[in-house]
Structures are given as structure tokens and as C-alpha cells.
N, C-alpha and C positions, 0 to 999 in steps of 0.2 A: 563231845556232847552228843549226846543223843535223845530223839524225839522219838520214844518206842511209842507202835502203833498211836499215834499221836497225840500222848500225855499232854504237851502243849499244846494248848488251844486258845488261841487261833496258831498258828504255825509261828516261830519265833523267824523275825527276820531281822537282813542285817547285823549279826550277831559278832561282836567284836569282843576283846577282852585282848587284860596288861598284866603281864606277869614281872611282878619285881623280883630279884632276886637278893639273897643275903649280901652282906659285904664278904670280898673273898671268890666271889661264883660270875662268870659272864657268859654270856652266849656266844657261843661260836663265830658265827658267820659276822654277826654284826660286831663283837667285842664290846657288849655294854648288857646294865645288868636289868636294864627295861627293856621289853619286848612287847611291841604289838602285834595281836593275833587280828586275824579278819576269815571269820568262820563263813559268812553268808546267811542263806534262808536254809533251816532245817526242816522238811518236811516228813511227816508221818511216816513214822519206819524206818526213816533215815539216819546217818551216823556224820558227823562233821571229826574230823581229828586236825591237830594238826604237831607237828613231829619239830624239834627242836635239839640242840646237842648243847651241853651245857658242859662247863668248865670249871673245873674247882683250880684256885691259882692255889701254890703252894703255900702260900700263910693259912692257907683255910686247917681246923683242927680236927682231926677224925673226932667222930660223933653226928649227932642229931643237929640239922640248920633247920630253917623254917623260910619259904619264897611267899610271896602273896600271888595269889591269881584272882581278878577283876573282871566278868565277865557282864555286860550288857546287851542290851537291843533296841530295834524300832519299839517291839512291841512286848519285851519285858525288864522289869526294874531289874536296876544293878544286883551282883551278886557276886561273896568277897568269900575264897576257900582260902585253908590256911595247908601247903602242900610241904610234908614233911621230904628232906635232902637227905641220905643218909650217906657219911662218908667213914668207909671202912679201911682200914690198915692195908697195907699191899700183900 
């Protein structure tokens, strides 16, 4: 997420967000297909990431999946992207 020259105004804080992930897919470190993100305060100019490793178990089918990503804040309403998976042949 980013706050170029500072689009949001007033500065988004506390910025959290839930990435579900397809059936078939988990995350890494945690082994589950929810993950909670915790961004912080983005201020003007600034750039928030944050980096994940994701797992396709082998029932998953090559082609197009779809995960939900949930992001909120103190200081802005919820907001739901639909983040395309692409799983390609070996």
C-alpha cells in the first residue's frame, strides 16, 4: 500500500488487513489459509509492503484461483480486492 505524496488524507493509520486464500493454497510459515497483515501508519510518500510465501498443495488444479484481500484502518473504511493466483504447468 502506498500513500503517494499523500493521496490519503488525513494519513491512514493502523492499517491492518486479511488475506483468505482459495481452498487447496496456505501460507507458509503459519500453514493456514487466513493471514493477518499489520501494516501500521502510512505516511505521505511512504510505501507499507508486506511479503508472504504461499503454497499451492497438490489437489490445487493448474489455471486461474482467486484469494480475498481485507484491508482497513483507524482512519479508513474497510476495502475488499479480489487478487488473481495463477497456477501454471511445471
Amino acid at each position: 500500500m502506498r500513500n503517494s505524496a499523500g493521496f490519503f488524507k488525513p494519513e491512514p493509520k493502523d492499517i491492518q488487513g486479511k488475506l483468505e486464500l482459495p481452498e487447496g493454497f496456505i501460507e507458509e510459515s503459519l500453514q493456514t489459509k487466513t493471514c493477518q497483515l499489520m501494516f501500521g501508519t502510512i505516511s505521505p510518500g511512504d510505501a507499507s509492503h508486506y511479503g508472504l510465501t504461499i503454497i499451492a498443495l497438490n489437489s490445487v488444479e493448474i489455471g486461474e484461483h482467486h484469494a480475498k484481500l481485507t484491508v482497513w484502518g483507524a482512519n479508513i473504511p474497510e476495502q475488499t480486492s479480489d487478487i488473481k493466483i495463477l497456477v501454471l504447468p511445471p
